[in-house]
C-alpha positions in Angstrom: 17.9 8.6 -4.5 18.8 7.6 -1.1 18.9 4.6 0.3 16.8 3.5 2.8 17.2 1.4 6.1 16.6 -1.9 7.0 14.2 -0.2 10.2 12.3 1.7 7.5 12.0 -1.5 5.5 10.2 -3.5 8.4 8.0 -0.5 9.5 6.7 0.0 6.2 6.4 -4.2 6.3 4.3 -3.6 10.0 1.9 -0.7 8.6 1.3 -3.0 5.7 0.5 -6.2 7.4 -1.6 -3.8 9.4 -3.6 -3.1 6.2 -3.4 -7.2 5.2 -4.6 -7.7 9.0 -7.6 -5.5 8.5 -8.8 -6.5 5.2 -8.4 -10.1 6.5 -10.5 -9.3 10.1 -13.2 -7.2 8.3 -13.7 -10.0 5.7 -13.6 -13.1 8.1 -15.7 -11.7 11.0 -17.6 -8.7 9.8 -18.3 -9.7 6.2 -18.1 -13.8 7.3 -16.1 -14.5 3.7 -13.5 -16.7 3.0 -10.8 -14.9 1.6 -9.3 -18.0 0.2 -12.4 -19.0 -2.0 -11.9 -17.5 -5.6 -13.7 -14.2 -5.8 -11.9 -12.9 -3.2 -8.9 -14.9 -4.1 -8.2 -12.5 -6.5 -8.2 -9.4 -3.9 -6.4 -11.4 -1.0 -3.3 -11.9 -3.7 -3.9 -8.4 -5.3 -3.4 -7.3 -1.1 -0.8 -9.3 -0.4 1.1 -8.2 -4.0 0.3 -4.4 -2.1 2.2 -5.6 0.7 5.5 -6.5 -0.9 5.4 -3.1 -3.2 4.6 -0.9 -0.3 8.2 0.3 0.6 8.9 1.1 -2.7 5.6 2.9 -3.6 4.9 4.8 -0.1 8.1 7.1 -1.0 6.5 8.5 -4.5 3.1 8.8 -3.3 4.0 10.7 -0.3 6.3 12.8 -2.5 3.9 13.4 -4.8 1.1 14.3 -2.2 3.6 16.9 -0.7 4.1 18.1 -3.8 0.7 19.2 -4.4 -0.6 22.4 -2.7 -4.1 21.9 -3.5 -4.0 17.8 -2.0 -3.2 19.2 1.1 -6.5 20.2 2.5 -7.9 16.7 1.6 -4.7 14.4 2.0 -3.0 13.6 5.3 0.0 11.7 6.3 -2.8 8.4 6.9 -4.3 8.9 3.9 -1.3 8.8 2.1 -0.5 5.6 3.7 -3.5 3.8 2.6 -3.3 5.2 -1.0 0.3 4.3 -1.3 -0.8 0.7 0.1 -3.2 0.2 -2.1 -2.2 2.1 -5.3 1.4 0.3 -4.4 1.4 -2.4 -7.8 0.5 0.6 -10.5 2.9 2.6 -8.9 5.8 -0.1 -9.0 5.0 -0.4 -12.5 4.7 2.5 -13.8 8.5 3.5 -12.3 10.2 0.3 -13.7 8.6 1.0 -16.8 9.8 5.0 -16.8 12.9 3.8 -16.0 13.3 5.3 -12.5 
């Protein structure tokens, strides 16, 4: 596996707070929730756990979408983004726990 650079470390660190930017605007202004009360407690930390797997995850999931001919129609380069953001945790996971 190769290793990765500190620039592709804080890029995938900017598209992510991007994400943790949005969910927090949409919430506080749109939705007018507090996103430090406790039902969404829960999703603010499950986000901001998203956030810090990111960098690893976003390099399977777009691998994997590439991968598969018949994703291509529906999945783009965003949309692998914001599956790899939020999928990020499972797919931390289940690596450490294959062993990869």
């Amino acid at each position: 596996m190769k290793k990765r650079s500190l620039s592709f470390y804080l890029l995938t660190v900017v598209i992510g707070g991007f994400f943790l930017f949005a969910y927090w605007y949409l919430m506080t202004e749109y939705f007018a929730r507090d996103i430090f009360s406790f039902p969404w407690l829960i999703l603010t930390l499950y986000f901001v756990l998203c956030l810090l797997a990111f960098s690893y995850a976003e390099k399977r999931v777009s691998a994997f979408i590439s991968e598969q001919k018949a994703l291509d129609i529906f999945a783009t380069a965003r949309l692998s983004l914001i599956f790899a953001f939020i999928f990020a945790p499972f797919v931390f996971i289940i690596s450490k726990l294959k062993g990869e």
